[in-house]
C-alpha positions as CSV (number, residue, x, y, z in Angstrom):
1,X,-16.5,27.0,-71.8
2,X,-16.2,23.5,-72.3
3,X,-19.5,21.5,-70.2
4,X,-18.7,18.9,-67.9
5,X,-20.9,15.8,-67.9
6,X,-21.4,13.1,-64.9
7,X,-23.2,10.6,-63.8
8,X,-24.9,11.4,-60.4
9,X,-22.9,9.0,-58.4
10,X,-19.7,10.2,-60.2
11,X,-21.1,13.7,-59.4
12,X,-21.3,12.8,-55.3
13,X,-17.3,11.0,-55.8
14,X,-16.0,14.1,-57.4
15,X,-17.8,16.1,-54.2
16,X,-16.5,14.0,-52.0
17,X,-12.8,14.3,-53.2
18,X,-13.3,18.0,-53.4
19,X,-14.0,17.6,-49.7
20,X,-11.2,15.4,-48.9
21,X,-9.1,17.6,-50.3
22,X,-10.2,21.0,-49.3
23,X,-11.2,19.6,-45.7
24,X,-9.4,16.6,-45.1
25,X,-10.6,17.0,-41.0
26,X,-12.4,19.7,-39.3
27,X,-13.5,20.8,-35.8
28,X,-17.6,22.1,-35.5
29,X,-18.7,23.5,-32.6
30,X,-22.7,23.0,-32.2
31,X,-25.7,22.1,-30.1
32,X,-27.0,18.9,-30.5
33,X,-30.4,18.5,-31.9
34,X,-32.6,15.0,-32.7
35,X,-29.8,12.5,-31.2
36,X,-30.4,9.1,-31.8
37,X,-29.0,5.5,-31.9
38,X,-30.1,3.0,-34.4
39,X,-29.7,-0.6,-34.7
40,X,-27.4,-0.1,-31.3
41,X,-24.5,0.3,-34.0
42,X,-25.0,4.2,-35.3
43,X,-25.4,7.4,-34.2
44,X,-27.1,10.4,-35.7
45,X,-28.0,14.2,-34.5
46,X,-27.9,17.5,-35.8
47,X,-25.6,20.0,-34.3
48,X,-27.2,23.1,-34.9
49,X,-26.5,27.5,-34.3
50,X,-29.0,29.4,-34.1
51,X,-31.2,28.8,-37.5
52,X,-28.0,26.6,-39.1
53,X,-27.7,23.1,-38.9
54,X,-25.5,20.3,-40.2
55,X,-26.5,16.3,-40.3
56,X,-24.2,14.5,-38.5
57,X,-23.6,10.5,-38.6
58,X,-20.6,8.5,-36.4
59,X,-20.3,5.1,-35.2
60,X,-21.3,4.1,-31.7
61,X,-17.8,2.5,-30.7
62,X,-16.6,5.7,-31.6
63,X,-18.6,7.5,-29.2
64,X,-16.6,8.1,-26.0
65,X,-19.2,10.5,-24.3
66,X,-22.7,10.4,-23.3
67,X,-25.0,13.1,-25.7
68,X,-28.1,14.2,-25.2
69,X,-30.1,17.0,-26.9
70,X,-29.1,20.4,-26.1
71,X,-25.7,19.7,-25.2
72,X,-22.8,21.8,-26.7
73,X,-20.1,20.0,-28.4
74,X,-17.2,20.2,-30.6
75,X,-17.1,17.6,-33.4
76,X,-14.1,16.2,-35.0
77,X,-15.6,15.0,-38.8
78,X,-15.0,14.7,-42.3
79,X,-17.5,16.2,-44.4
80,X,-19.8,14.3,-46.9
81,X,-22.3,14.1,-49.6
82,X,-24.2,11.2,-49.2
83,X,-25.8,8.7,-52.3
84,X,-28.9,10.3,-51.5
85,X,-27.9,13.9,-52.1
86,X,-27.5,14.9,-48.6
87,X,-24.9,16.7,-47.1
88,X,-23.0,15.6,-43.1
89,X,-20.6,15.2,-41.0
90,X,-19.2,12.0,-40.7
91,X,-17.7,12.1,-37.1
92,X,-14.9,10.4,-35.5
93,X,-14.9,11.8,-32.4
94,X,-17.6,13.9,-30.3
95,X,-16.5,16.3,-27.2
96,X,-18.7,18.0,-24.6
97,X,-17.8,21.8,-24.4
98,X,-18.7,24.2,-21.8
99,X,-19.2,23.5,-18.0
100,X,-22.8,22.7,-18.2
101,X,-22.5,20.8,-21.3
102,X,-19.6,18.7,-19.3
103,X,-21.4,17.9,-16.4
104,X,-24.3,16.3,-17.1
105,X,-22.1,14.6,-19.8
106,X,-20.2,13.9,-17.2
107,X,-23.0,12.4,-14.8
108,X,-25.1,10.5,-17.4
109,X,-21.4,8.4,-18.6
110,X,-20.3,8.1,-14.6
111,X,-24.3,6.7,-13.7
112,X,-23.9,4.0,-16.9
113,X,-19.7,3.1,-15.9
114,X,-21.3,2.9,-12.1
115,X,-23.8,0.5,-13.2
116,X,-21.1,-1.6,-14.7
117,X,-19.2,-1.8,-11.8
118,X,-16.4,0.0,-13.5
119,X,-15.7,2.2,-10.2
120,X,-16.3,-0.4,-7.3
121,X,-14.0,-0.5,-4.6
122,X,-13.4,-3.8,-4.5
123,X,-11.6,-4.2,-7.5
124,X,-9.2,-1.0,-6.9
125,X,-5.4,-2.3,-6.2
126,X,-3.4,-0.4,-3.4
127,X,-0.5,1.2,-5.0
128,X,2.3,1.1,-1.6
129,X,4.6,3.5,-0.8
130,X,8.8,2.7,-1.5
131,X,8.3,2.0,-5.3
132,X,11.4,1.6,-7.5
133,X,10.0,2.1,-11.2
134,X,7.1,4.7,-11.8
135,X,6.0,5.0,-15.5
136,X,4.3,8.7,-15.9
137,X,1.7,9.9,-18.5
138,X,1.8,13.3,-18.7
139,X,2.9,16.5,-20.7
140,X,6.6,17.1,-20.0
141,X,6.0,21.0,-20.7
142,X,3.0,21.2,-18.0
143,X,3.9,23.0,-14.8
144,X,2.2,20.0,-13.0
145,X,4.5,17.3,-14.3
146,X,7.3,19.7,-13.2
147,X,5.8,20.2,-9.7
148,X,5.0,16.5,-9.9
149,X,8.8,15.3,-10.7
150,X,10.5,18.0,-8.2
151,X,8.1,17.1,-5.3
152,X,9.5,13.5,-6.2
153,X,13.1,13.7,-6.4
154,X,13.3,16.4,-3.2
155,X,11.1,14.0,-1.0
156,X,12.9,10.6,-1.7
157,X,14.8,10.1,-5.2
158,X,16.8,7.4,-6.9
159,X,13.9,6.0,-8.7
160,X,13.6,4.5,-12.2
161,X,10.9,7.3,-14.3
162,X,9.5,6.5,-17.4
163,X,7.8,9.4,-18.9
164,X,5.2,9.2,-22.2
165,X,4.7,12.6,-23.1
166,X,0.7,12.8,-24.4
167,X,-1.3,16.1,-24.8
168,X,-3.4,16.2,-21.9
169,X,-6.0,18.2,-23.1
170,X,-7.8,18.7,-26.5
171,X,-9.6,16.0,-28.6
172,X,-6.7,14.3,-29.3
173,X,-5.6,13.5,-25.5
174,X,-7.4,10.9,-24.7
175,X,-6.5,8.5,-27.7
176,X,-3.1,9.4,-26.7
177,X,-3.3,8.4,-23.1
178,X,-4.6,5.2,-24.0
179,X,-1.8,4.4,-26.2
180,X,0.3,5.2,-23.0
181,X,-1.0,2.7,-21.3
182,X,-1.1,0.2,-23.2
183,X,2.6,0.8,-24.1
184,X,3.2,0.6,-20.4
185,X,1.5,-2.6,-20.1
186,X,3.1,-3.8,-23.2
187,X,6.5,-3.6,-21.6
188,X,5.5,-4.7,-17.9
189,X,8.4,-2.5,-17.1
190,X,6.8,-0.2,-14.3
191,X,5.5,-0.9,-10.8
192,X,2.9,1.7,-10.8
193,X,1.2,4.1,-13.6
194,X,1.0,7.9,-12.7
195,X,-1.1,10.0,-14.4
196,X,-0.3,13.8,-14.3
197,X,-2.3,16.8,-14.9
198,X,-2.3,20.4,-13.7
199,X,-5.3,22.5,-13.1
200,X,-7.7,24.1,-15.4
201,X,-10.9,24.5,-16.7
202,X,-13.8,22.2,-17.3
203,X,-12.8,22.3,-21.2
204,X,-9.4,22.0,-20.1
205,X,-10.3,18.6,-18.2
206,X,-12.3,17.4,-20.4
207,X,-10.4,14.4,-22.1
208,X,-10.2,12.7,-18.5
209,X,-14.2,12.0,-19.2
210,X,-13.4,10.1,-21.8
211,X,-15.2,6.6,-21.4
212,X,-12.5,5.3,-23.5
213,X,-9.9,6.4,-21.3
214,X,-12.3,5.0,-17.9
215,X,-12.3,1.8,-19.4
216,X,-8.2,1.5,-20.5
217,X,-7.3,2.7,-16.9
218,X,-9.8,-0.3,-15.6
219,X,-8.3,-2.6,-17.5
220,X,-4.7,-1.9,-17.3
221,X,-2.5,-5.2,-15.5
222,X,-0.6,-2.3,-13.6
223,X,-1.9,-0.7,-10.9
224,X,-3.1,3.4,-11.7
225,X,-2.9,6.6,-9.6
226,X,-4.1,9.9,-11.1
227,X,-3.3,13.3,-10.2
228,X,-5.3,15.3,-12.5
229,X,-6.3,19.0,-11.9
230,X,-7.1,20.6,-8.0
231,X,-8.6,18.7,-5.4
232,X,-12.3,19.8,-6.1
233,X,-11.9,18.2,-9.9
234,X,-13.3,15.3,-10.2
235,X,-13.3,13.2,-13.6
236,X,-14.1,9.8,-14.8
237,X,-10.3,8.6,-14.7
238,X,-10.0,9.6,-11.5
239,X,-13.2,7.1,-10.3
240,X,-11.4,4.0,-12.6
241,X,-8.0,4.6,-11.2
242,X,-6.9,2.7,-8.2
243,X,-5.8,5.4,-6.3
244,X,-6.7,8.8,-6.8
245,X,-4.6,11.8,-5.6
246,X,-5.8,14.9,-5.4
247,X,-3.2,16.8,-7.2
248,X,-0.4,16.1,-9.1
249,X,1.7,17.4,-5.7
250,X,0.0,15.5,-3.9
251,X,0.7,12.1,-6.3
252,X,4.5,12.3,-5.5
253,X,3.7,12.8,-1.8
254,X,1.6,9.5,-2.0
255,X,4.1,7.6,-4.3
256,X,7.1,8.5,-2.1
257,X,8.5,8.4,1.9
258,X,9.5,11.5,3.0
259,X,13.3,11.5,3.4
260,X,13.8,14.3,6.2
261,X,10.6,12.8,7.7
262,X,12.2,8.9,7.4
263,X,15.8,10.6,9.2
264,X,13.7,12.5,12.5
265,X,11.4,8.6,12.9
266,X,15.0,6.6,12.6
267,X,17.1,9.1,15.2
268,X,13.9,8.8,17.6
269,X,13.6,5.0,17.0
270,X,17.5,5.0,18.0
271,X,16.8,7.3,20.9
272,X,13.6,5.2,22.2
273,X,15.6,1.8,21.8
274,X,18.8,3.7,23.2
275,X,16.2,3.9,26.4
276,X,14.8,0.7,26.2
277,X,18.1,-0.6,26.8
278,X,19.5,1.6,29.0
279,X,16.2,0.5,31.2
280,X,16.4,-3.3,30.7
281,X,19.7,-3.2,31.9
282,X,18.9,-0.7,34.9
283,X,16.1,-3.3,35.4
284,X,18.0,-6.3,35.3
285,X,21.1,-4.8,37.7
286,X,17.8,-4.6,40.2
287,X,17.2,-8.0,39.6
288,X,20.5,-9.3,40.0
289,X,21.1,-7.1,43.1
290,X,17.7,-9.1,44.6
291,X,18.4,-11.9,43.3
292,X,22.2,-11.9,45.0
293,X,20.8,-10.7,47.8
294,X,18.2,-13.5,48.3
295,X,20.9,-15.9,47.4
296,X,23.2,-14.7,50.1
297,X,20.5,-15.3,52.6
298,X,19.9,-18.5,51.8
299,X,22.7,-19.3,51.8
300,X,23.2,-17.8,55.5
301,X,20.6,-20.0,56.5
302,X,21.6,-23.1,55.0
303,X,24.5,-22.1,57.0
304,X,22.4,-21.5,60.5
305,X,21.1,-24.7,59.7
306,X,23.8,-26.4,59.2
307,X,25.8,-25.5,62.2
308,X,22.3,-26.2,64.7
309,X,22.1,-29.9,63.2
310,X,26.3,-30.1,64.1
311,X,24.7,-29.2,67.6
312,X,22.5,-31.5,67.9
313,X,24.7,-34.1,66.4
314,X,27.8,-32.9,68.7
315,X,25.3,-33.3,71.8
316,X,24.4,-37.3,70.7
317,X,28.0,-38.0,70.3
318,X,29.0,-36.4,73.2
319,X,26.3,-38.6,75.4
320,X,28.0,-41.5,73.7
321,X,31.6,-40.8,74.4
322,X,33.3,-43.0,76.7
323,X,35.0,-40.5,78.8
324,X,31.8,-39.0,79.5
325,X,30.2,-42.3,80.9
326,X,33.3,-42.8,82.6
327,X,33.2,-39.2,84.1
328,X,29.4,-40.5,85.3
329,X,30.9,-42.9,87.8
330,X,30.9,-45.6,85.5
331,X,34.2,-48.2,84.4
332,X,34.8,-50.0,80.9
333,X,35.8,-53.7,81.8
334,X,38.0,-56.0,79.1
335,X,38.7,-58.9,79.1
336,X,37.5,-62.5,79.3
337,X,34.5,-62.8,81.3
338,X,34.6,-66.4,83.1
339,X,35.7,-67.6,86.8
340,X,39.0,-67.2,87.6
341,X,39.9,-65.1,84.6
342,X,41.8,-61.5,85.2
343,X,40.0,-58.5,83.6
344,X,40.5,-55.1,83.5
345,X,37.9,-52.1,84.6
346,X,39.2,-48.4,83.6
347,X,37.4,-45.7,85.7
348,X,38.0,-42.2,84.9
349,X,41.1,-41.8,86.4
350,X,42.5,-45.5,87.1
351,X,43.2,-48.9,85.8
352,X,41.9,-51.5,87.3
353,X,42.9,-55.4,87.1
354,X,40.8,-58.0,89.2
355,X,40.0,-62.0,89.0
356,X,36.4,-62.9,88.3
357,X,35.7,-65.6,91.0
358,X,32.0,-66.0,89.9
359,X,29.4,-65.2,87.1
360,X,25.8,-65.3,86.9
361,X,23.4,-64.5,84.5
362,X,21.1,-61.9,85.4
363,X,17.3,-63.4,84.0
C-alpha cells in the first residue's frame, strides 16, 4: 500500500474537501453551551448532547435569533477542520427549537427590537379597507392561504392578487420571505403586503421570530398586514407589521368590505333617505298650507283695511259735496259780484237770478 505524504495545511485542505464533499450542508440539533460574542463581529458556542459536543463558529450578521446557554437549537453549518487542528461547525444559520427554547428566544430578540423602536405605534401605517392590488406571501398549498383567498373572493372580489409562493416554515422560510418583500417593493406594484400563515406549533412558527424578517417587514415602502397562525400566536413579524390580523381568515375580513353586508347598509340608506324625503315634503306641504293660510289673512285684512279707509274717505267727500251743502239750507252763487251786476244763487231745488244793488266788505 502505497503511503501518502502531506504537509499539515495540505492535510487540513484535503479534510476540508472530504467534508465539502461528503457534507456539503447539514442540520445539528443541540444545546447550546459557552455562547459568546467577540470583537461584536463573531459568534461562538458549543452545542452539546448529553456528554458530546461540537465547536461551533458563525458570523454575527448571520445571527437572526437571540442565544443564550441552555437553549435548544437546530444549526444549519458546514463542517470544518480548522489551521489549528480543531474540528466545528461553521454556521450559517441558528434556529431555536422547542417551545421553551422559543420563548425566551423569543422575549430576549422582542425586549432588544422594543428597545429599538422597531414595534412603536407611531410608525405603524393603517392599511384601509376597498384595496385594488394585494400582493400575498404565503404557501399556495397551505390550507390558510386557501381559507385566506376564498374568504376574499366570497366577501368582495375583483381584485388584482399577486401571490409569492415561500415556505413558511423551516430554516429556509424566512430568507425566503424576505426576498418576497423586497421583490414586492421592487416592483411598487401592490397597495398592501399580506402575509399568510396557518396554525401550528411553536417549531412550526418559528421562522416569523426571525429578526431578519422583523427588520425587512419594518422597512418595507408598502404597508404590511400579517395573518400568521391562531389568534393566541404571537410572533416578532406580527409586532413589526402595520396591521396585524389575527388569523389568516380574519386578514381577508380586514382587507375587504363585506358584499352582502355593503347591499343590506345601501337598501336601508335608500329606505332612510326614501323617509327623509317623504318627511321633508310632508313637512313642507305643512308649511305651505301655513304659510297660504297666513297669506290669505293678510291679505283679508289688507282688504278690511282698505275698504274702512274708503269709509273714512267716502264720509270727507261726502261733507264736501255740493249737494249736500245745498241740502243744508245753503245756495251756490255765480256770477260777478259788483253793484248792479245779475248773479245767480242755486238752492237745492231752484235757480235763482238777482241784481246785486250793494256790496260791503265784511272786516
Amino acid at each position: 500500500m502505497t503511503e501518502v505524504s502531506f504537509t499539515v495545511s495540505e492535510f487540513i485542505e484535503v479534510c476540508n474537501q472530504s467534508l465539502d464533499y461528503a457534507f456539503p450542508g447539514i442540520v445539528v440539533e443541540g444545546e447550546v453551551a459557552s455562547f459568546k460574542i467577540n470583537q461584536g463581529k463573531w459568534v461562538f458556542f458549543d452545542l452539546k448532547e448529553g456528554d458530546s459536543s461540537v465547536s461551533c463558529f458563525m458570523v454575527i450578521s448571520q445571527l437572526k435569533a437571540a442565544l443564550t446557554d441552555g437553549m435548544k437549537v437546530r444549526v444549519k453549518a458546514t463542517p470544518r477542520l480548522t489551521r489549528w487542528g480543531k474540528f466545528s461547525l461553521t454556521v450559517s444559520q441558528v434556529v431555536p427549537v422547542g417551545e421553551g427554547s422559543i420563548k425566551k428566544s423569543f422575549e430576549l430578540l422582542k425586549k432588544k427590537l422594543t428597545a429599538e423602536g422597531l414595534f412603536a405605534p407611531e410608525r405603524k401605517r393603517p392599511i384601509p379597507r376597498g384595496l385594488s392590488r394585494i400582493g400575498i406571501i404565503s404557501s399556495t398549498g397551505a390550507a390558510g392561504y386557501v381559507d385566506f383567498l376564498k374568504i376574499l373572493q366570497n366577501r368582495w372580489g375583483g381584485m388584482q392578487l399577486q401571490t409569492i409562493n415561500t415556505q413558511v416554515q423551516g430554516m429556509a422560510a424566512p430568507e425566503q420571505i424576505i426576498r418576497a418583500l423586497e421583490y414586492f417593493n421592487q416592483r411598487a406594484e401592490v397597495e398592501a403586503i399580506v402575509i399568510v400563515r396557518g396554525g401550528g406549533s411553536a417549531d412550526d412558527l418559528s421562522a416569523f421570530n426571525d429578526e431578519g424578517l422583523a427588520r425587512a417587514i419594518v422597512a418595507s415602502r408598502i404597508p404590511v398586514m400579517t395573518g400568521i397562525g391562531h389568534e393566541v400566536d404571537e410572533s416578532l413579524a406580527d409586532l413589526a407589521a402595520d396591521v396585524r390580523a389575527s388569523t389568516p381568515s380574519n386578514a381577508a375580513e380586514r382587507l375587504t368590505f363585506d358584499r352582502s353586508e355593503m347591499i343590506r347598509r345601501s337598501h336601508d340608506l335608500l329606505a332612510s333617505t326614501k323617509r327623509i324625503i317623504l318627511d321633508r315634503i310632508s313637512r313642507t306641504e305643512e308649511d305651505l298650507k301655513t304659510h297660504l293660510y297666513d297669506l290669505r289673512q293678510q291679505i283679508f285684512a289688507k282688504i278690511s283695511q282698505t275698504e274702512s279707509h274708503l269709509h273714512e274717505v267716502n264720509k270727507i267727500l261726502q261733507s264736501l259735496n255740493p249737494e249736500a251743502v245745498l241740502r243744508r239750507g245753503y245756495a251756490i252763487i255765480s256770477g260777478k259780484i259788483s253793484p248792479g251786476s245779475e248773479i245767480n244763487l242755486t238752492t237745492t231745488n231752484q235757480l235763482i237770478t238777482a241784481e246785486v244793488k250793494h256790496v260791503q266788505s265784511r272786516h
